[in-house]
C-alpha positions as a Python dict, from the first residue, in 0.01 Angstrom:
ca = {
    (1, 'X'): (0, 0, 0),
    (2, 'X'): (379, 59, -26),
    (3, 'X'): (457, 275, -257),
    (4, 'X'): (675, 570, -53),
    (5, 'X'): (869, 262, 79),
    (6, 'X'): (911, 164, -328),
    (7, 'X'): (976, 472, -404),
    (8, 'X'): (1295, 512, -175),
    (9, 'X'): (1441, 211, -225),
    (10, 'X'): (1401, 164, -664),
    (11, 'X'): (1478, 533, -764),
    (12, 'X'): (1312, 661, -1049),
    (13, 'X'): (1384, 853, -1346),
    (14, 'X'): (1171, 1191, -1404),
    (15, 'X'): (890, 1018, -1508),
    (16, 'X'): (690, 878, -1223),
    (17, 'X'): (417, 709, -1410),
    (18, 'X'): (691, 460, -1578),
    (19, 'X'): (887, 229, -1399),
    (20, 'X'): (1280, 257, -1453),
    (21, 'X'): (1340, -99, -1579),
    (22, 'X'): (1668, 72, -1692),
    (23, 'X'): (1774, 182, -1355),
    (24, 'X'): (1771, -226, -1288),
    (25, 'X'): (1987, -272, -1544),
    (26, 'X'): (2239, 1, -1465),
    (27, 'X'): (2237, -81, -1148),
    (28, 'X'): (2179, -444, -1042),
    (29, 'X'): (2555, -568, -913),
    (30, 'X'): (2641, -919, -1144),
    (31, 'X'): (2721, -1202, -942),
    (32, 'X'): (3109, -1345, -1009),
    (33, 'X'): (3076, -1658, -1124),
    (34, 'X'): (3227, -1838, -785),
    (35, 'X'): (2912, -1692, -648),
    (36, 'X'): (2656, -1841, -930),
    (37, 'X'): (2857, -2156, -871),
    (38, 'X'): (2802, -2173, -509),
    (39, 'X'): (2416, -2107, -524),
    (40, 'X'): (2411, -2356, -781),
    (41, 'X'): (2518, -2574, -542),
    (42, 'X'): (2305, -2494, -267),
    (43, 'X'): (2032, -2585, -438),
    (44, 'X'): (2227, -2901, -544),
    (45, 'X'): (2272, -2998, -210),
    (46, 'X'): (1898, -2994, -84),
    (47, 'X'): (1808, -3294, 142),
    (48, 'X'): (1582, -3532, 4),
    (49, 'X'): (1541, -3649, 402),
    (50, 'X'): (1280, -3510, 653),
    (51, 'X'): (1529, -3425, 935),
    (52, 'X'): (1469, -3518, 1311),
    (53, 'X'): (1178, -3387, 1524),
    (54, 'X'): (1327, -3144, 1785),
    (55, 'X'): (965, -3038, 1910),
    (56, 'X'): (957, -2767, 1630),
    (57, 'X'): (905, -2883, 1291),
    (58, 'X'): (1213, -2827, 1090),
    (59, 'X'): (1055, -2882, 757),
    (60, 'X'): (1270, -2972, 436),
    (61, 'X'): (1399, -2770, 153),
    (62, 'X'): (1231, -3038, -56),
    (63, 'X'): (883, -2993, 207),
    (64, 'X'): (906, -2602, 144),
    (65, 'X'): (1043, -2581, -214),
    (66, 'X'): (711, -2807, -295),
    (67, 'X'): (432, -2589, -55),
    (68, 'X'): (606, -2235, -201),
    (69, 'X'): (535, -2391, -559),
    (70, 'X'): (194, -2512, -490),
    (71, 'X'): (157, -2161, -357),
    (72, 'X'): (358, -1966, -665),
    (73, 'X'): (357, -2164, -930),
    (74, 'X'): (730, -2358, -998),
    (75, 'X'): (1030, -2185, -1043),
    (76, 'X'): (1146, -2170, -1416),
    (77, 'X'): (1498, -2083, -1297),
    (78, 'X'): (1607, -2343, -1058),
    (79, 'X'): (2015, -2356, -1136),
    (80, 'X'): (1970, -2051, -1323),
    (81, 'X'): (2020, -1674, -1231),
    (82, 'X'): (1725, -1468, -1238),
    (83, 'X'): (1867, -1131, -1237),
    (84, 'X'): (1542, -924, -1246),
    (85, 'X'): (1435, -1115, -937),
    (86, 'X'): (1740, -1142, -727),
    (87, 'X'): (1773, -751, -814),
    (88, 'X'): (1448, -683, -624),
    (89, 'X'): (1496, -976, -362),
    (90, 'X'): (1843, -784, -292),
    (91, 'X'): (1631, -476, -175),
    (92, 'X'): (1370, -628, -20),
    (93, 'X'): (1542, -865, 208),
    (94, 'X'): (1714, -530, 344),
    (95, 'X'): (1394, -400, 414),
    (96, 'X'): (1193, -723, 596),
    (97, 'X'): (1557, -718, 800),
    (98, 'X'): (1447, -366, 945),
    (99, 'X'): (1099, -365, 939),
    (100, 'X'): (960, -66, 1096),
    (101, 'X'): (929, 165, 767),
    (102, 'X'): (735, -134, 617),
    (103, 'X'): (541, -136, 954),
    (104, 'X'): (430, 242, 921),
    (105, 'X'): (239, 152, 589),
    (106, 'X'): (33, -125, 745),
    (107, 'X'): (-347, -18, 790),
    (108, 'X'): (-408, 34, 1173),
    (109, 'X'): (-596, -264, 1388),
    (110, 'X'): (-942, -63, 1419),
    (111, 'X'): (-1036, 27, 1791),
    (112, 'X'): (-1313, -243, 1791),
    (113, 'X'): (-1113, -548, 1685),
    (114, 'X'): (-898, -457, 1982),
    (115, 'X'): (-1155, -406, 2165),
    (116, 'X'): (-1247, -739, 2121),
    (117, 'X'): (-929, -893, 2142),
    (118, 'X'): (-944, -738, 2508),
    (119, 'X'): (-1240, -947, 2583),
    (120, 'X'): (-1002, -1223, 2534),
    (121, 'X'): (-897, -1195, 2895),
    (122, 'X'): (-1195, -1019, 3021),
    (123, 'X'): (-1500, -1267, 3117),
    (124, 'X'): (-1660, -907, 3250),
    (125, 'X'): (-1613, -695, 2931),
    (126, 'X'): (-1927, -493, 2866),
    (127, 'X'): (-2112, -567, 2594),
    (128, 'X'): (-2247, -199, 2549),
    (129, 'X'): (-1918, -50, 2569),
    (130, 'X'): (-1757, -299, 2262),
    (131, 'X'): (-2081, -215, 2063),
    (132, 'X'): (-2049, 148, 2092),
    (133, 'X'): (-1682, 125, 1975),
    (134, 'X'): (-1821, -101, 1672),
    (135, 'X'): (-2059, 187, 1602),
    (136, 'X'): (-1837, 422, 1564),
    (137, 'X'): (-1665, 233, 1254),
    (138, 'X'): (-1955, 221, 973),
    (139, 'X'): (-1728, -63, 785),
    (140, 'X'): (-1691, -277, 1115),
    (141, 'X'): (-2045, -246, 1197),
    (142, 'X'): (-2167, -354, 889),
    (143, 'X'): (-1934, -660, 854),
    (144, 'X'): (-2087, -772, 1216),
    (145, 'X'): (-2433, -728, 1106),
    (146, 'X'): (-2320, -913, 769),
    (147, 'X'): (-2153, -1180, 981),
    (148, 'X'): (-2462, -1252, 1208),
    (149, 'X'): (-2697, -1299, 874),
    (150, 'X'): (-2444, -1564, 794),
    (151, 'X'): (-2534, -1899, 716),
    (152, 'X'): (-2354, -2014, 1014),
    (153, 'X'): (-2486, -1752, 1304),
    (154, 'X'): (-2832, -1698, 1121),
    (155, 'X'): (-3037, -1850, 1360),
    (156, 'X'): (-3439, -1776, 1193),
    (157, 'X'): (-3547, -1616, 890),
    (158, 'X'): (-3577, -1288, 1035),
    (159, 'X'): (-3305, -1063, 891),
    (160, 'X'): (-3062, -899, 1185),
    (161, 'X'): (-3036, -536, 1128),
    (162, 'X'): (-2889, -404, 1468),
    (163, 'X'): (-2601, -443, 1637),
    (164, 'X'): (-2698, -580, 1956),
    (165, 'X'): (-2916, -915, 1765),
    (166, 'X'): (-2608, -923, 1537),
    (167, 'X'): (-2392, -964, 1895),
    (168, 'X'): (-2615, -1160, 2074),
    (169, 'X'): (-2643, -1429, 1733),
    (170, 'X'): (-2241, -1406, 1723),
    (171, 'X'): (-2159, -1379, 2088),
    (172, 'X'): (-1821, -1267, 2222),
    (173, 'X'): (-1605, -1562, 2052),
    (174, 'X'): (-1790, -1505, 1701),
    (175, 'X'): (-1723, -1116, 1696),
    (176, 'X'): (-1350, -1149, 1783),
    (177, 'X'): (-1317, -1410, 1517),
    (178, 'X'): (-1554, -1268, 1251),
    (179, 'X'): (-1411, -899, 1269),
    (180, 'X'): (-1054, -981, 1271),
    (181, 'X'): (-1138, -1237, 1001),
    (182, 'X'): (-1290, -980, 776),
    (183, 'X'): (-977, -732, 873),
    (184, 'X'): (-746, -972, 771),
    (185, 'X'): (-909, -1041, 470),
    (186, 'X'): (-823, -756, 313),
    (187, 'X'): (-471, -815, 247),
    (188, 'X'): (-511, -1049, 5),
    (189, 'X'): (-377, -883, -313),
    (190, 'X'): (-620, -764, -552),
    (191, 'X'): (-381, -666, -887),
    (192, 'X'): (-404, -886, -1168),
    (193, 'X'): (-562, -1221, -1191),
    (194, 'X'): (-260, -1400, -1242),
    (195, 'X'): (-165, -1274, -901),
    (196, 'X'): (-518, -1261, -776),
    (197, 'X'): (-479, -1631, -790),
    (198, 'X'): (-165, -1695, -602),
    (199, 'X'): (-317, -1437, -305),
    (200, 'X'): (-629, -1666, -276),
    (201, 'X'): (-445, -1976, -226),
    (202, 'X'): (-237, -1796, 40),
    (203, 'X'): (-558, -1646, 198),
    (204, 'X'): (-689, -2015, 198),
    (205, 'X'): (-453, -2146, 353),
    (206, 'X'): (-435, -1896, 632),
    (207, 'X'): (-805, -2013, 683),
    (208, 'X'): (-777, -2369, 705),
    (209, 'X'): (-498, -2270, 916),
    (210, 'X'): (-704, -2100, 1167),
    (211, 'X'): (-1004, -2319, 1166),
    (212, 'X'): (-763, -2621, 1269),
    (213, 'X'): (-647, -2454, 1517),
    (214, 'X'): (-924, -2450, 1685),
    (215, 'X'): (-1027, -2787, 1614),
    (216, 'X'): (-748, -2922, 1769),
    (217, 'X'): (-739, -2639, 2069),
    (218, 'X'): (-1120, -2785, 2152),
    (219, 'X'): (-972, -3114, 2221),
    (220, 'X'): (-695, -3025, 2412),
    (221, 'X'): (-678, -2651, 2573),
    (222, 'X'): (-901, -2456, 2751),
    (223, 'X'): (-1208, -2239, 2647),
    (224, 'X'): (-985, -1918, 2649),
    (225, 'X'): (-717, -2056, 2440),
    (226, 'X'): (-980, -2226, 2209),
    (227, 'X'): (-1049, -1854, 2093),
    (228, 'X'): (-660, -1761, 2088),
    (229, 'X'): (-595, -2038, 1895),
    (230, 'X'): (-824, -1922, 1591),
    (231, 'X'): (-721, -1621, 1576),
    (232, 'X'): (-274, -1689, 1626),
    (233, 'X'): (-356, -1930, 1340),
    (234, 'X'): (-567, -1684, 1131),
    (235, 'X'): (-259, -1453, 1156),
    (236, 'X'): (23, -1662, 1161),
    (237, 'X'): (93, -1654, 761),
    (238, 'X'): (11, -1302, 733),
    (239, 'X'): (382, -1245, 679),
    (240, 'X'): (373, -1417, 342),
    (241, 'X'): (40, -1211, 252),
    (242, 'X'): (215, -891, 340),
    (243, 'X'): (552, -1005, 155),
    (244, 'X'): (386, -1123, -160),
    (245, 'X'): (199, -802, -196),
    (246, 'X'): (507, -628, -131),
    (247, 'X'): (665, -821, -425),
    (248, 'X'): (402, -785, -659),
    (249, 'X'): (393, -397, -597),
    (250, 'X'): (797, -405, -626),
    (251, 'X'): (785, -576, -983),
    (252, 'X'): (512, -378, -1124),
    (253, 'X'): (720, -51, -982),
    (254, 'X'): (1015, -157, -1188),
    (255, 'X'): (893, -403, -1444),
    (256, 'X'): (544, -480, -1513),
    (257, 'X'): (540, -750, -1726),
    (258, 'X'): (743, -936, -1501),
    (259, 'X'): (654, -1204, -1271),
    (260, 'X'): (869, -1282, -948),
    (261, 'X'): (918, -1682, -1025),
    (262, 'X'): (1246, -1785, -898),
    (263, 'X'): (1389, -1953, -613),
    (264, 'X'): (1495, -1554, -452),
    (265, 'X'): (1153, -1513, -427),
    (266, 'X'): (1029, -1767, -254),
    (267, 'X'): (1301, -1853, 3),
    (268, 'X'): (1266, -1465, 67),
    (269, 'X'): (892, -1550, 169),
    (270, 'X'): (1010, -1907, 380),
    (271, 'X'): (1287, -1684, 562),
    (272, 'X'): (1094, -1376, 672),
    (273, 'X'): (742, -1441, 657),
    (274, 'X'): (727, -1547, 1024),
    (275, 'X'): (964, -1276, 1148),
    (276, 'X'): (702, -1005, 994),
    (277, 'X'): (393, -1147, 1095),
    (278, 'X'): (582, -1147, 1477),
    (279, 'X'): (636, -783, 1371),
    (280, 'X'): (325, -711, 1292),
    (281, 'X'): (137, -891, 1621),
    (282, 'X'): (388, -654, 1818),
    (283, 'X'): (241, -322, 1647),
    (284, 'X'): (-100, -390, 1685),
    (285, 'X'): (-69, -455, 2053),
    (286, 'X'): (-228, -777, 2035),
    (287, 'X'): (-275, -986, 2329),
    (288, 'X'): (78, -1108, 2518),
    (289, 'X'): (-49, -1490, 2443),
    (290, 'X'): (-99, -1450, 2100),
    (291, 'X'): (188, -1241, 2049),
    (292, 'X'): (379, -1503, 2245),
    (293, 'X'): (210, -1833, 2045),
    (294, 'X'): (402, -1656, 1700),
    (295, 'X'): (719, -1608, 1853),
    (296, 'X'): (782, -1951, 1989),
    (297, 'X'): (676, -2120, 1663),
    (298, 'X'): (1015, -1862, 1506),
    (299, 'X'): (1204, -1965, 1833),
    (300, 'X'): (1388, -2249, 1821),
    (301, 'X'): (1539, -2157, 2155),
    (302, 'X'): (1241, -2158, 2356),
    (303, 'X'): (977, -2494, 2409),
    (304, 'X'): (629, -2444, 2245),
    (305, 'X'): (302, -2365, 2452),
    (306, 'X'): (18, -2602, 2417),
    (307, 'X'): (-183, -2298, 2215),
    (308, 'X'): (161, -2254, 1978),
    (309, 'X'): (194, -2600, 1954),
    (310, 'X'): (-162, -2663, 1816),
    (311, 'X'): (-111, -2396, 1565),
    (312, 'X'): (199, -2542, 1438),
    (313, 'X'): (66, -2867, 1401),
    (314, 'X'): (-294, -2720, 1229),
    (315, 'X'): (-48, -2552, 1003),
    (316, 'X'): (186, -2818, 902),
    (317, 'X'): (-175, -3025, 843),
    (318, 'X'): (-285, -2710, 612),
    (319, 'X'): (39, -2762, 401),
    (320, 'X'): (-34, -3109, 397),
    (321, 'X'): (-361, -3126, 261),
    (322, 'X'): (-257, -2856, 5),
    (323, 'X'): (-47, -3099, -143),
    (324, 'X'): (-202, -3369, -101),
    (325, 'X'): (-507, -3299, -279),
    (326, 'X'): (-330, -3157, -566),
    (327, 'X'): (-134, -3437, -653),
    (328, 'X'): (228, -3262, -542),
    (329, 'X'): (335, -3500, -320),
    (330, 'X'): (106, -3933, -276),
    (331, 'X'): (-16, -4073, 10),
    (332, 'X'): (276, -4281, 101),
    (333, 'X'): (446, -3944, 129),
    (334, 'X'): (228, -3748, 302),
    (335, 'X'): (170, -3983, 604),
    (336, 'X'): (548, -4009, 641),
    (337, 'X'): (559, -3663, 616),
    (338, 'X'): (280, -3652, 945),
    (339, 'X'): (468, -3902, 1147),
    (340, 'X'): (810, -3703, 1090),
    (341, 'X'): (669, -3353, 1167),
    (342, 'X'): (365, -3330, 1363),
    (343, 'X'): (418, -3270, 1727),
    (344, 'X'): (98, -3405, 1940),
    (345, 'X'): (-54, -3723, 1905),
    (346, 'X'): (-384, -3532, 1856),
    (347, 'X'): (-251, -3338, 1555),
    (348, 'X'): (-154, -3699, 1417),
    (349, 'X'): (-493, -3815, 1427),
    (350, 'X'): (-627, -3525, 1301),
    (351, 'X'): (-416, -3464, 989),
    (352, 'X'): (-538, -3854, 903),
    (353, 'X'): (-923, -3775, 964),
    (354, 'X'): (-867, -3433, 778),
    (355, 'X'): (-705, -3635, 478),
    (356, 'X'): (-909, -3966, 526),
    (357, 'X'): (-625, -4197, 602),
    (358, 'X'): (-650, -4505, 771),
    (359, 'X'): (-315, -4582, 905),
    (360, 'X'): (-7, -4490, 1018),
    (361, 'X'): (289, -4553, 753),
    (362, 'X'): (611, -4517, 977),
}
């Protein structure tokens, strides 16, 4: 997906089939050692202490150091230097800085998941008119008619074959959040299994992100923002899908048999992830209060909607249960974890249904 971008920014030698792990070598700049010292010490200096709810959650080092491993795999090189990785961190922290070139390469929003989107704030859309749009994209039309023969729209036995049944077995709400679903889906990365791995926990996560959301939005907002909220928390962790494909492609374009496992890498993904998925809402013209949702939840400025709120909590709750359930981090921490960082009293009760807790450790 990014290799022009790749191309400018690693050079290569003549040969453009083989990556120039040489031109790394040559011309990576060595850290002093004052420099190694004080990064050292950084990560020396984590706090082992949940710090203070200010309405947004400011998670942890430790909190983010142990979801990015979950997510990764741990980092080998903790207090060590991992040239190879700080080398391409270097250049792609410039880019995700400035991201517009980056922004070029991403695959345009089709017309019909706009379209959709639209309906958002349309009670009058016309049906006809969205379905014609559909029509018009073979791939979108046949993930609607694949959606509505879905276990959870198939209503009979009969088959759906058109797109009109498909719509009126999905409705409005199931079409926005079905097509954009399927759209989205298609970042996960796809090289190598190792990676292939790491990309499905991510997409998982964005997911159980999403459909949290919207649990908690049916409890709380209204039927408009119910919709928004499934689809801001479908989105919101696109950043790190975009940026992990980004590295993957960077390391194979230099080194292939290299794997991006130190701490560079992933506080590259905790510090920029947000700030490109914000990027990314922006270019596709989405919706102002979905658009709007992401950027308070980067904001610490500005308070939180209701709708950002909900998907801030649903995603702190998807982090949760991600550790939880694979042993990273007990019970006794996890429900001191909720208390600290979840914002609504309906997120707290919630995250304790969703993890099958009984009570509140404060």
């Amino acid at each position: 997906m990014f290799k022009s971008i790749l191309n400018a920014i690693f050079p290569e030698s003549g040969d453009q089939t083989t990556p120039n792990f040489e031109f790394f070598e040559k011309t990576r700049n060595l850290e002093t050692e004052e420099e190694i010292k004080a990064k050292n010490q950084n990560f020396q200096n984590v706090s082992d202490k949940p710090q203070q709810n200010t309405g947004k959650p400011p998670f942890s080092k430790e909190f983010d150091n142990d979801f990015y491993s979950y997510l990764f795999g741990e980092s080998t090189q903790l207090n060590t230097q991992d040239p190879l990785s700080d080398y391409v961190s270097k250049y792609i922290n410039k880019l995700l800085l400035n991201p517009a070139d980056l922004i070029k390469e991403m695959p345009v929003l089709p017309e019909s998941v706009n379209a959709a989107l639209t309906s958002l704030n349309n009670k009058n859309f016309n049906i006809n008119d969205v379905l014609t749009i559909i029509s018009r994209e073979p791939c979108m039309a046949a993930d609607t008619i694949k959606l509505a023969n879905s276990a959870k729209y198939q209503r009979n036995n009969k088959e759906v074959v058109d797109l009109k049944t498909a719509f009126m077995n999905i409705g409005s709400k199931g079409l926005i959040d079905g097509v954009l679903y399927v759209f989205i889906n298609k970042f996960q990365p796809s090289s190598k299994l190792y990676f292939k791995c790491f990309g499905h926990k991510i997409w998982q996560h964005c997911q159980q992100t999403a459909e949290l959301s919207q649990t908690l939005a049916e409890q709380i907002l209204s039927e408009n923002e119910v919709s928004a909220a499934y689809l801001v928390g479908l989105i919101r962790n696109l950043g790190i899908m975009v940026t992990f494909q980004l590295m993957i492609e960077a390391f194979s374009h230099i080194a292939p048999d290299a794997t991006p496992s130190s701490m560079a890498f992933k506080q590259l993904m905790s510090k920029h992830s947000l700030t490109l998925t914000i990027a990314i809402a922006r270019h596709w013209q989405l919706p102002k209060i979905i658009v709007q949702s992401i950027e308070q939840q980067h904001s610490v400025q500005s308070p939180m909607s209701p709708l950002a709120n909900c998907v801030s909590d649903a995603n702190f709750i998807s982090k949760m249960a991600s550790l939880y359930e694979n042993n990273i981090i007990d019970e006794i921490q996890c429900k001191k974890y909720c208390h600290q960082y979840l914002i609504s009293e309906t997120g707290s009760s919630l995250a304790f249904d969703y993890l099958s807790f009984n009570t509140v450790i404060i």
